[in-house]
C-alpha positions in Angstrom: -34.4 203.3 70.5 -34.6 199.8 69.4 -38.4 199.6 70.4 -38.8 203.4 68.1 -37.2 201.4 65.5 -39.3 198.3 65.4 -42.2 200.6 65.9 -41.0 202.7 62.7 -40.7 199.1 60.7 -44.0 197.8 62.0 -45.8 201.4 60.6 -43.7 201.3 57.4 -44.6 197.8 56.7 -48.6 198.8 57.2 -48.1 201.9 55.0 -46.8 199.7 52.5 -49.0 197.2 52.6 -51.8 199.4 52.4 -50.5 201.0 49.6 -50.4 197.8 47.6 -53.8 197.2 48.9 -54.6 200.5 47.4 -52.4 199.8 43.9 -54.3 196.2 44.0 -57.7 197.7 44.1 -56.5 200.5 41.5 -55.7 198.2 39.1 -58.8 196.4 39.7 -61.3 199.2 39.0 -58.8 200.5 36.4 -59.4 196.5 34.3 -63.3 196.9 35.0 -63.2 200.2 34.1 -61.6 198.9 30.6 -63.5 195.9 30.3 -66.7 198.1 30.7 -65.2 200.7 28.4 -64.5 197.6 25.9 -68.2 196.7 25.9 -69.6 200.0 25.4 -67.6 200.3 22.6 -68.5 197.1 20.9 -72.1 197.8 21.5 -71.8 200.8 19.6 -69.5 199.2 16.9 -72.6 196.8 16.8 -75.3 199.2 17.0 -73.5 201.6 14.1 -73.2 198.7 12.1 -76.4 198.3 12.3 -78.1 201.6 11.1 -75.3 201.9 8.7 -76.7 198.8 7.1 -80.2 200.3 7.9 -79.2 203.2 5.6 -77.7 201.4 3.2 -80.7 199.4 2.7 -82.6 202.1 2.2 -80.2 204.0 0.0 -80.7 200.4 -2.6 -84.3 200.6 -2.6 -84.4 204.4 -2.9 -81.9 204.2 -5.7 -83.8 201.2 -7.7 -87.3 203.2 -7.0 -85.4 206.2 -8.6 -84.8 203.9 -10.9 -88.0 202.4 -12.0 -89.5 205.8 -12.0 -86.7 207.1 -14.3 -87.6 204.5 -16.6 -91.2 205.2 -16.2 -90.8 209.2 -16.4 -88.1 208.2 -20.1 -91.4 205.9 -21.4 -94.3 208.6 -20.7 -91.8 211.3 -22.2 -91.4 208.9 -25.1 -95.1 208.3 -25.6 -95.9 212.2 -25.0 -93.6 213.0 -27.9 -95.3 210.2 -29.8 -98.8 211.9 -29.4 -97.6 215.6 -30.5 -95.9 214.4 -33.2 -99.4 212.4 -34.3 -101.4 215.6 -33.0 -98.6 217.3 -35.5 -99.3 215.6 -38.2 -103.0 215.6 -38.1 -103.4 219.4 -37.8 -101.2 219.6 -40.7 -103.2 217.2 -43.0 -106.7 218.9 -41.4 -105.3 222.0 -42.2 -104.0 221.3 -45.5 -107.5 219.7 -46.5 -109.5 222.6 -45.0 -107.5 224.9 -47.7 -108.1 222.5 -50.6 -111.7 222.1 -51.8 -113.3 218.3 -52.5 -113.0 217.5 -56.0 -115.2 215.6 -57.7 -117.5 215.1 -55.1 -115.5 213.8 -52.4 -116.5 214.4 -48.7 -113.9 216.4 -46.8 -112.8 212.9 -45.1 -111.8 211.6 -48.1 -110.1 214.8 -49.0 -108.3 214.7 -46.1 -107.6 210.9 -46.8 -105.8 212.1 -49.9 -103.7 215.0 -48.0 -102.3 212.5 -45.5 -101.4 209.8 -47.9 -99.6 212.6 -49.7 -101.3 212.7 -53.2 -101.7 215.5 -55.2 -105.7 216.9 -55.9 -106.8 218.4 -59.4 
């Protein structure tokens, strides 16, 4: 009986050590497993960080090219309404001296001359 029971104790104390072998190498791959996991993680931290700075890089120079051609797009609109308002002005004064007649002599340009400056014909 006493050599069943010392047999019992000598098995128990392998299973247990084995056991804690086993817990031991758990715990083991379980830290690698996190220390890997860690890494991953700050790789991608690192690589997000980068093509969020990417993006935001390009979202500045997209906005000030937006902005440059706004200001380009606000001048030419400017300048457009510059030239109508001349083109305007000049059909008005050609039409007003193709209704008058030249007096005295004058040449339709200087008719027209006289239209545009605003003074009155006899």
């Amino acid at each position: 009986m006493e050599r069943i029971d010392q047999e019992a104790a000598k098995r128990e104390a392998e299973t247990r050590a084995l056991m804690e072998r086993i817990d031991r190498e758990a715990a083991k791959r379980e830290q690698r497993i996190d220390r890997e996991a860690a890494k991953r993680e700050q790789l991608f931290e690192r690589e997000a960080a980068k093509r969020e700075e990417g993006v935001r890089a390009m979202m500045d120079q997209s906005g000030r090219k937006f902005e440059a051609l706004q200001r380009r797009s606000d001048e030419l609109y400017r300048q457009s309404a510059e030239v109508t308002a001349r083109v305007a002005h000049n059909e008005a004064v050609l039409e007003k001296a193709s209704e008058s007649t030249p007096a005295r002599g004058e040449t339709e340009a200087v008719a027209a001359h006289d239209v545009s400056v605003g003074r009155s014909r006899e």
